[in-house]
N, C-alpha and C positions, 0 to 999 in steps of 0.2 A: 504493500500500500504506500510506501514510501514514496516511490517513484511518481508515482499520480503527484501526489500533493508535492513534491519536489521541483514541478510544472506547474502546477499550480501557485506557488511560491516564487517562480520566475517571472510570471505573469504580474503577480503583485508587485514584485521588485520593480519591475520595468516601468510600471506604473508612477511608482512613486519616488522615482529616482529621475529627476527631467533631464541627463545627460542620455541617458538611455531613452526616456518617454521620445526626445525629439529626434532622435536619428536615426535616420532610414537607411542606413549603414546595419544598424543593431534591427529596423526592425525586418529587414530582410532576414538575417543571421536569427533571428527568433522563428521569425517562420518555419525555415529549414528545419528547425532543428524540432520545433516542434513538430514537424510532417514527418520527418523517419523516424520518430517517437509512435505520432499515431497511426500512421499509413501502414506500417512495417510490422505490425504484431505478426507472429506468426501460430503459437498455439493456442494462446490466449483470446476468450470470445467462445460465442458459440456458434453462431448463425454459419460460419465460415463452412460448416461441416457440412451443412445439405445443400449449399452455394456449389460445392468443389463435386458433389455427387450429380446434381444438375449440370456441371460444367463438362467433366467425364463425358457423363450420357448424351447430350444435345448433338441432333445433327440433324441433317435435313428430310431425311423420311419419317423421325420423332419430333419434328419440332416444339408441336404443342399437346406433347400426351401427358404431360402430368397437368392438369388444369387448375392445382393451385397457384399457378402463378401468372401473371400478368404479361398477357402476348409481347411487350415493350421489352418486357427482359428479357425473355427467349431470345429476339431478335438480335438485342444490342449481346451478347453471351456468344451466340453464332456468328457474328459479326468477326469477334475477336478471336474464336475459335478456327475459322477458313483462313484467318492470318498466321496461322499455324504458331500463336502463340499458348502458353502452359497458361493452365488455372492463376498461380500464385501470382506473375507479375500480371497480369490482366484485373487481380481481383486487388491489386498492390496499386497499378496507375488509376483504377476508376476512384480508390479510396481516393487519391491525391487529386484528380478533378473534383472531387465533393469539396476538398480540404480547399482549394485555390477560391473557388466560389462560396465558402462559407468563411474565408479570410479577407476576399472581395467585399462582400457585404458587411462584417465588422468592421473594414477601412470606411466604408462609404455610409454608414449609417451610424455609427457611435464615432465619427472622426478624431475625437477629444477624448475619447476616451479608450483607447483599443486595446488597451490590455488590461485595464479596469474589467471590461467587456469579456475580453477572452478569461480573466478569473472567475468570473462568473457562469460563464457558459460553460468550462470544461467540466465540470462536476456537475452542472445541471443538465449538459444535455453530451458534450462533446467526446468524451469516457465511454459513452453507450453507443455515441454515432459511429465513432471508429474502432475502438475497440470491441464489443461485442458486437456493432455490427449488423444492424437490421439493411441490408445493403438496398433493397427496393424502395423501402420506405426513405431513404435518406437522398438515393438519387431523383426519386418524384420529388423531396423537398429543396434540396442543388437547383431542379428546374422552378419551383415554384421560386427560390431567389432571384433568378435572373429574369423571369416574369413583373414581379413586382413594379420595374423599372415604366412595366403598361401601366399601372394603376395610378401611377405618379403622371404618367405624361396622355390622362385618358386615352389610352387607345383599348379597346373593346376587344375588337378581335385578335389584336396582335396577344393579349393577355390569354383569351379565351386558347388558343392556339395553344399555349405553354404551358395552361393546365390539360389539356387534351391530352398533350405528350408525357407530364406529369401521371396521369391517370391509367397511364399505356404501363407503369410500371408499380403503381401502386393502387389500390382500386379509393382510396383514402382522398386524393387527390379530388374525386367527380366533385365534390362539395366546395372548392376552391372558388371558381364560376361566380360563386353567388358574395364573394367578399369583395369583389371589383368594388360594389355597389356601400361598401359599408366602411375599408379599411381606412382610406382617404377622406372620410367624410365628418364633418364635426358632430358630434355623438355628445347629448347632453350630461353632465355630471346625475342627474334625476332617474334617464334613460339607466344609467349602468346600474346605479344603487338597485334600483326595481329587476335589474336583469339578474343582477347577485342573488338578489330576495328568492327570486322564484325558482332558480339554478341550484342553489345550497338546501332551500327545504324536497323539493321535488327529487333530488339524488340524493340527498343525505338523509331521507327518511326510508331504513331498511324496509322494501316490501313494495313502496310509493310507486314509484315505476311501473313494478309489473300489473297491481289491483289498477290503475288509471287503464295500462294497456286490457286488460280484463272488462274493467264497467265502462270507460268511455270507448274504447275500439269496440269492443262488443269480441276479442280476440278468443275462438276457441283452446282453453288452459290447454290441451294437445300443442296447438300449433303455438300456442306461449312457452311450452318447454323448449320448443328448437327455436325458437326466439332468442330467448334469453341465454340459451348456451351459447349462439352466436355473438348475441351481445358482448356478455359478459364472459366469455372464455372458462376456463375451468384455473385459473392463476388466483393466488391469492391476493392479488392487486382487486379484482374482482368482488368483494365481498360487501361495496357501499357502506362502507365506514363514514357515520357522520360525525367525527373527529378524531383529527390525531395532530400529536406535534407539525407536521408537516403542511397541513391544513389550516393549522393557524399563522403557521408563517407566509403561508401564499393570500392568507387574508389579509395579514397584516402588512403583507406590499401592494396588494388590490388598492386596500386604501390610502395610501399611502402614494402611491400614484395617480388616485384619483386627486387626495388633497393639495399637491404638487402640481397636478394638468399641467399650468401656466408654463413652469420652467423647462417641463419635456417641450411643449409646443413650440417654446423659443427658438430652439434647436430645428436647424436644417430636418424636415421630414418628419418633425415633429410632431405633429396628428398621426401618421401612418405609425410610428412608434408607439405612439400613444394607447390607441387601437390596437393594433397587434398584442399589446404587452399586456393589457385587458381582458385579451379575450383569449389570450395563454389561461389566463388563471381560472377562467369559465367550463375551458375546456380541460383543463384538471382537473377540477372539481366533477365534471362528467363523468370523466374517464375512471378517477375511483369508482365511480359504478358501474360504468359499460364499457368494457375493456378497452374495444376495441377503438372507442372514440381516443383512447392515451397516445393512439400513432398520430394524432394530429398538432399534437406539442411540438411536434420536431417542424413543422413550416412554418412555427411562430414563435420557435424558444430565441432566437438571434432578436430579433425585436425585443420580446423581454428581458433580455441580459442589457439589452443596451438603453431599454427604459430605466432598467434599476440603477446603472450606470451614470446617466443624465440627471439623476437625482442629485448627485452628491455637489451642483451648482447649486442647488436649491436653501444650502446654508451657509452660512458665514466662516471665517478662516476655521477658528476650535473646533467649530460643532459640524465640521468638515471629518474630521477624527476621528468624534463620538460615531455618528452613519460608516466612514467606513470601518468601524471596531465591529458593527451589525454586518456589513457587506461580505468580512472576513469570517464573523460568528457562522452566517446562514450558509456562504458557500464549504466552508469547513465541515459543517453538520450535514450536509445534502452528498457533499462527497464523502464522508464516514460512512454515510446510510447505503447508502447506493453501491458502494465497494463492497461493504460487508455483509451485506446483504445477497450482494451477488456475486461472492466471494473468490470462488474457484473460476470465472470468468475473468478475475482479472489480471490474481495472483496463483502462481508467478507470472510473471510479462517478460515475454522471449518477444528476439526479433527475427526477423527474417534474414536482413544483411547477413549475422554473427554467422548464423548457418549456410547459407550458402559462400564467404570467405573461407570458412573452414573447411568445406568441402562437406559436411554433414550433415543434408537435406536427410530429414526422415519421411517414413513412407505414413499412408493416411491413418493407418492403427495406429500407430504409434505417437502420430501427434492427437489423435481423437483421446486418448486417454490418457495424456500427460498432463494436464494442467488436474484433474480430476484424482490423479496419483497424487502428487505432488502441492497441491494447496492446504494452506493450514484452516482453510475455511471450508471443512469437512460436512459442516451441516447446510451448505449453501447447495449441494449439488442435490440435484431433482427437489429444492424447492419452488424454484420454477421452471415449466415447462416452456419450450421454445416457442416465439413466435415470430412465426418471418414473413 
């Protein structure tokens, strides 16, 4: 666990050292150095294993016979496979295009703040994105980043377009579409209070969901079991929890960012931050109850990190300090939770480079069951079940 927070730690420093904050010397040399950190894991993660079993298998008289997955990845997988390139670096350069376009977007939308930002994001979101590794879901979010750029300069179709291709690779995506119309736009302080209201009792009341889907849908309880199992998956994320530590800390920057509005908006893109960083916390709150809605965090967790970010103009020199000793508290406590919780995915953390200079690529047994040997986080493994 070291290692995360070691990066984590470098992030901070950069921040708060303005020899390093202002030079693009250093922040190139951070980049880097954070991309063969997280582009290059090799045993560590999980999704990697049925990624490299689809990659094997794919070819052109199978293209789309496993149909859990979204025809956009078959596609772009075949693509790189007739280029007669290997699993590993193919699954190594698409991590780094995610990585370049989700360092693009922390430059251009938190500019003042970018490794404030990047402290934030890496344990909130950036540890799962490349490290474990949901690769579909992160490259549909890659594309919904460089969409964005429609919403800002109204263009309809060009946006509609880039969730379309978005959606070719994660089905999470189809719902994009309809944020054109909301992200960019001034959204009352009244509007959200009401929208929290109704989002935090309606999910956070164990049972609410499903009797509403019962007496208002009129849903036959048969056809409500495979509902809900879809919903809510079989993970213990799953269980609509109406509180936990984590829960009130994502209230407690909801408001927090509402009470502040003013100074995010001052900032370049500042509405669309605003928004974005809002409806992260909405769709958190969801997603404790329905699983599957928690893959929608990742096309608006950059927006959030960099609302929480834009806050720390919001006070005066000292009390500058106090917000970030919070900024350091909550991301510290979210990367504990999250590491340890999903333990044996992270720890230990190999790289790829080490073994292939060494000459010691191992075969797929044997990295499938090395981090699972060898983690001191023994009770993390099959506590949750994959989802990719």
């Amino acid at each position: 666990m070291i290692v995360y927070f070691a990066f984590m730690s470098l992030a901070l420093i950069s921040y708060l050292t303005p020899r390093l904050r202002d030079s693009k010397r250093w922040f190139w040399a951070y980049n880097v150095v954070l991309a063969l950190f997280l582009c290059f894991g090799y045993m560590c993660g999980s999704d990697w294993r049925i990624y490299e079993l689809f990659y094997n298998d794919i070819d052109f008289n199978h293209l789309f016979d496993n149909n859990h997955t979204e025809p956009g990845y078959y596609i772009y997988m075949l693509s790189w496979k007739v280029l007669g390139v290997s699993f590993w670096p193919y699954f190594i350069i698409t991590k780094l295009f995610i990585f370049v376009i989700i360092s693009y977007a922390i430059h251009k939308y938190a500019s003042r703040f970018i490794y404030l930002t990047w402290f934030i994001f890496l344990p909130q979101a950036g540890f799962f994105i490349f490290i474990d590794n949901p690769m579909r879901n992160a490259i549909a979010a890659a594309i919904f980043l460089l969409g964005v750029r429609y919403i800002i300069s109204r263009n309809f179709k060009m946006y509609l377009l880039f969730c379309v291709l978005a959606s070719s690779f994660h089905v999470t995506a189809l719902i994009l579409p309809l944020l054109y119309f909301v992200l960019d736009r001034e959204i009352s302080t009244k509007a959200y209070i009401i929208t929290f209201v109704i989002v935090f009792v309606f999910f956070g009341v164990p049972g609410l969901f499903e009797d509403t889907l019962v007496r208002v849908g009129g849903i036959n309880p048969f056809i409500l079991n495979k509902v809900t199992w879809y919903l809510l998956g079989d993970t213990p994320d799953s269980v609509g929890k109406a509180f936990s530590l984590g829960t009130l800390l994502q209230v407690v920057v909801y408001f927090f960012l509402l009470y502040c509005r003013g100074n995010i908006e001052k900032e370049k893109y500042g509405r669309l931050i605003l928004n974005a960083s809002l409806l992260f916390v909405i769709i958190f709150r969801i997603g404790i109850a329905l699983a599957i809605f928690g893959r929608l965090q990742l096309y608006f967790v950059v927006f959030y990190c960099a609302g929480i970010s834009c806050l720390i103009k919001a006070f005066k020199y000292r009390s500058q300090f106090v917000y970030l000793f919070f900024i350091v508290s909550y991301s510290s406590f979210i990367g504990y939770k999250n590491i340890s919780m999903n333990g044996w995915k992270y720890v230990p953390y190999t790289n790829y480079i080490w073994y292939v200079l060494t000459g010691n690529t191992l075969s797929y047994d044997q990295r499938d069951d090395y981090n699972k040997k060898h983690t001191p986080y023994k009770d993390s493994i099959n506590l949750y079940s994959n989802d990719n």
